[in-house]
C-alpha positions as CSV (number, residue, x, y, z in Angstrom):
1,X,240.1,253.5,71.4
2,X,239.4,249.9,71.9
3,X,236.2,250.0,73.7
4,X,232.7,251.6,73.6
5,X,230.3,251.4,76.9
6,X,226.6,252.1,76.1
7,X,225.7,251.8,79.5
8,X,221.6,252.7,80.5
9,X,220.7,251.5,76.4
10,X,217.2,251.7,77.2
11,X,217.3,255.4,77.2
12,X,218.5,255.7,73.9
13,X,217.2,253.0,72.0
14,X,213.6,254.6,71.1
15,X,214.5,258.2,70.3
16,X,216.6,260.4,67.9
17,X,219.6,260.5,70.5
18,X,220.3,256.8,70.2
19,X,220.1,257.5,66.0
20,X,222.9,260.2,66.6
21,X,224.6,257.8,68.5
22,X,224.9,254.9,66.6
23,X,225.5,257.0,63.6
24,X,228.3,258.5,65.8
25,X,229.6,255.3,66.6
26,X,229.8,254.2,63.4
27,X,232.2,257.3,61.8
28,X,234.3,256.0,64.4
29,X,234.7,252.6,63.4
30,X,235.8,254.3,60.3
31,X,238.2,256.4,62.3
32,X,239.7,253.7,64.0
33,X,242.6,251.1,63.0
34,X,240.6,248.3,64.5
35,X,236.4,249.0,65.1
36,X,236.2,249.5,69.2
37,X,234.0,246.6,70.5
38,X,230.5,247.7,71.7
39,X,229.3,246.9,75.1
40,X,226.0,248.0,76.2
41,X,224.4,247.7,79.9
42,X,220.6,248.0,81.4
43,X,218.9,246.6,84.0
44,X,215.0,246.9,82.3
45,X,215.2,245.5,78.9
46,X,213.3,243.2,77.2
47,X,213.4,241.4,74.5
48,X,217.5,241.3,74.3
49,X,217.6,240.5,70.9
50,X,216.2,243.5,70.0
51,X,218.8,245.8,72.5
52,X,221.4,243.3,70.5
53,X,220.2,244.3,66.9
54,X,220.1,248.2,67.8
55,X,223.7,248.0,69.4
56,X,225.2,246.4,66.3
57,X,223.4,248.3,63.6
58,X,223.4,247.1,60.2
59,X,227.0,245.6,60.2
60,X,227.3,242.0,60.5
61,X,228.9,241.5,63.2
62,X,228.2,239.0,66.1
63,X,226.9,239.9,69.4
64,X,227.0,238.0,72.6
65,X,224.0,238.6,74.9
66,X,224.8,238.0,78.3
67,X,221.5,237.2,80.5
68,X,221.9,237.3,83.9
69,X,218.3,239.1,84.9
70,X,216.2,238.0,87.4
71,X,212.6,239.4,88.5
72,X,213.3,241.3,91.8
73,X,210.3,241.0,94.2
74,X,208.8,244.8,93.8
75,X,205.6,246.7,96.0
76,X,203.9,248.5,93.6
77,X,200.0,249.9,93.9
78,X,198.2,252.5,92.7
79,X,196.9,254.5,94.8
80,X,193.0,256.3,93.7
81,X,191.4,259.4,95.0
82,X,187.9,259.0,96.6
83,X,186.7,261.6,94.2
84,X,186.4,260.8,90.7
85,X,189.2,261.2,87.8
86,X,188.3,263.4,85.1
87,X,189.8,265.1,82.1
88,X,190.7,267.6,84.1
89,X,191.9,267.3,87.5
90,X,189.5,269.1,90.5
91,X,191.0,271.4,93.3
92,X,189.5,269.0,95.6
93,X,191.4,265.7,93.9
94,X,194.7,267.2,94.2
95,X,193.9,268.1,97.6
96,X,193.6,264.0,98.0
97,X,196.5,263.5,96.6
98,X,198.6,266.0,98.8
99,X,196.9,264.5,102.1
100,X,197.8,261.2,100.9
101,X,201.7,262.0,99.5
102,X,202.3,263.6,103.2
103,X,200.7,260.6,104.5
104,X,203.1,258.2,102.5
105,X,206.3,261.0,103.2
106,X,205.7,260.7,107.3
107,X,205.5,256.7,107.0
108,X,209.0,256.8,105.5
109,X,212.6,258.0,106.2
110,X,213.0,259.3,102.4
111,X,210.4,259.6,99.5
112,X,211.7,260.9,95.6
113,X,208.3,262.0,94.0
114,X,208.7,261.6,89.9
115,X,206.3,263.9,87.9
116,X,206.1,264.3,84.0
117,X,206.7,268.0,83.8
118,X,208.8,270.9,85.3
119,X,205.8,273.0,86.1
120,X,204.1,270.1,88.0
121,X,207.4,269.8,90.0
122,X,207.4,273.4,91.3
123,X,203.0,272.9,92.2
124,X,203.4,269.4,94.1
125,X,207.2,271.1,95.9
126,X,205.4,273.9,97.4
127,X,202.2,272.0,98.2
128,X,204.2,269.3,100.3
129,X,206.8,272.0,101.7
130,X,203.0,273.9,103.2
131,X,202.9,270.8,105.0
132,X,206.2,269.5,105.9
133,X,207.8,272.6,106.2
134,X,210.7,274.1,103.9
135,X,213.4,272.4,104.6
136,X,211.8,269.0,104.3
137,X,210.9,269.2,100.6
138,X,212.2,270.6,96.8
139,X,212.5,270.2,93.5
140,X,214.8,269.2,91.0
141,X,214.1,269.7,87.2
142,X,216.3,271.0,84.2
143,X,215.1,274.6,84.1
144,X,216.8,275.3,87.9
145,X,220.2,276.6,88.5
146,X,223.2,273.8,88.6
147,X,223.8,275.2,92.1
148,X,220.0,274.1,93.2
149,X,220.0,271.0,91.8
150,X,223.5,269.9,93.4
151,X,221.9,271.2,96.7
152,X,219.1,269.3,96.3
153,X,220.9,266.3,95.9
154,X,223.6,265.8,98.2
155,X,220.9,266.9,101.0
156,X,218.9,263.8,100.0
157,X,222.2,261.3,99.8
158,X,222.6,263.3,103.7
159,X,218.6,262.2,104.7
160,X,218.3,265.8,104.9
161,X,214.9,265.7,103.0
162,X,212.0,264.1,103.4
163,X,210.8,264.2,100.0
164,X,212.2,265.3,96.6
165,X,209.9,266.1,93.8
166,X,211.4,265.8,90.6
167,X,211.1,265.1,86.5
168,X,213.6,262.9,84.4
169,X,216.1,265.5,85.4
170,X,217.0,263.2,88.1
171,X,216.5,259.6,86.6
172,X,219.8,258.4,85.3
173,X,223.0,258.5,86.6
174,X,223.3,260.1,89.7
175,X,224.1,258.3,93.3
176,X,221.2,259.5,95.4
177,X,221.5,257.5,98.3
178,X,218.8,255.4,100.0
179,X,215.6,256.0,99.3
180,X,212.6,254.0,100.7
181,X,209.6,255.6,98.4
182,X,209.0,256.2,95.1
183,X,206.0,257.9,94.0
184,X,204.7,258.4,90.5
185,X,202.2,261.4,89.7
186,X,201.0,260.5,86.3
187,X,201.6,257.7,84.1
188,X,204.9,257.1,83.2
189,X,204.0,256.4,80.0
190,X,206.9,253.7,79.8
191,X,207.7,250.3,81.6
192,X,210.9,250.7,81.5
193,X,211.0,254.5,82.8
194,X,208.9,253.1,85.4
195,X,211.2,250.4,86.6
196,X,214.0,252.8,86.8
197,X,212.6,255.0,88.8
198,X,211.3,252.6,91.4
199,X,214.5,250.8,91.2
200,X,215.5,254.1,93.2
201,X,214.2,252.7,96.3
202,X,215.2,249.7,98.2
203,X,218.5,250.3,96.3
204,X,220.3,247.1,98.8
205,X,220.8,243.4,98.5
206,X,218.4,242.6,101.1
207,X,215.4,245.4,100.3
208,X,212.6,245.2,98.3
209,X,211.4,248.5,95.8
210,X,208.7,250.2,96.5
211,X,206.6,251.9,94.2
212,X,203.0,254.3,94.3
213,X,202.0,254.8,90.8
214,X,198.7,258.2,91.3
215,X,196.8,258.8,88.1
216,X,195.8,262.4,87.4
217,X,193.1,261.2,85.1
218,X,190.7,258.5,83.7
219,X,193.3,258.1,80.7
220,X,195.9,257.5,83.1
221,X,194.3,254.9,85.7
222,X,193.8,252.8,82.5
223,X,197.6,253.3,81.6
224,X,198.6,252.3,85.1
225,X,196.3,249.5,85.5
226,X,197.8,248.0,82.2
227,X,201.5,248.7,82.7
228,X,201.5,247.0,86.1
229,X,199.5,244.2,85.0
230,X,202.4,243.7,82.6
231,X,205.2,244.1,85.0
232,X,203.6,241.4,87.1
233,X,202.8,239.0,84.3
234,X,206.7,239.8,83.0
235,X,205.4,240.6,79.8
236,X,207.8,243.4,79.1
237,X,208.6,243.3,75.5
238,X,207.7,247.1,74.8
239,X,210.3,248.3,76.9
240,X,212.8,248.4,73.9
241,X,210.9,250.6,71.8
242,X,207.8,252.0,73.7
């Protein structure tokens, strides 16, 4: 073993995963002749310093941090109901939203819906599929059969859906094709998560990501409002360790 690629850090670096990790990676630096050099990769990181610390541990060893970033031109908006947010969302709010998602689905060739939670996933796939019909939309989260999910994802790489509503299930590392949309139900709760997902879309050289962030309550517009504001002003130094 010579070398270790961390790649997508910023999944790791804020939760007990990355602490079994680097505590993984360190028994085998014991295990080796010669301690495998570290590499670590991610596209929505900020500040580097702090990725650079969390890759190298305690050890004293040097790291080289190679910046070759750039601020991609992005579309992001929210997108408010006419009805007011509350706690707790009305029938006739969700209706908005559905009116508005099939609205956004028919303007585009491909749209991947993100939501926070498995059962939200299943509510918003059948709600869009009364509308665009059966075959246009479905759901991908952890709790459905290997079989679905791998259906569900090679007919969006084939443009055979419309729409694709899913949780973090799909987020990281999987191809999934072009993509034109993404939509956000809920805060994200995380810039970086955020990014990601929208980084979905426009996937090419020459396109530009597009993003719809929908809050699902008063708590959440305020979230929004302030996570954009920080994408556009680049302040992004709670990505590392939201």
């Amino acid at each position: 073993m010579r070398t270790v690629i961390v790649d997508e850090i910023h999944a790791l670096a804020g939760n007990k995963r990355g602490a079994h990790l680097m505590l993984s990676l360190s028994r085998l630096d014991a295990l080796c002749e010669q301690a495998p050099v570290r590499i670590s990769l991610s596209a929505t990181q900020k500040p580097l310093s702090n990725i650079a610390h969390f890759l190298t541990g305690s050890a004293d060893k040097p790291c080289s941090i190679i910046d070759t970033g750039h601020v991609r031109q992005r579309d992001l908006l929210i997108e408010v109901t006419g009805s007011p947010l509350e706690a707790v969302m009305a029938n006739e709010v969700w209706t908005e939203i559905y009116d508005r998602l099939e609205q956004l689905i028919k303007g585009h060739r491909t749209t991947l819906i993100f939501v926070n939670t498995r059962r939200l996933a299943e509510r918003a796939a059948k709600a869009l599929a009364d509308r665009l019909g059966e075959s246009a939309v479905t759901a991908h989260h952890g709790s459905l059969a290997k079989e679905h999910r791998l259906s569900a994802e090679n007919r969006l790489k084939q443009g055979q859906l419309k729409a694709l509503v899913a949780t973090a299930s799909l987020e990281l590392g999987i191809d999934i094709g072009d993509v034109d949309l993404v939509c956000q139900l809920g805060s994200p709760h995380s810039i970086a998560a955020f990014l990601q997902r929208v980084g979905r879309s426009g996937h090419r050289l020459s396109a530009i990501p597009k993003g719809r962030l929908f809050p699902l309550s008063r708590d959440d517009l305020l979230e929004c409002a302030a996570l954009l504001c920080a994408i556009k002003q680049d302040q992004l130094d709670a990505i590392a360790f939201p």
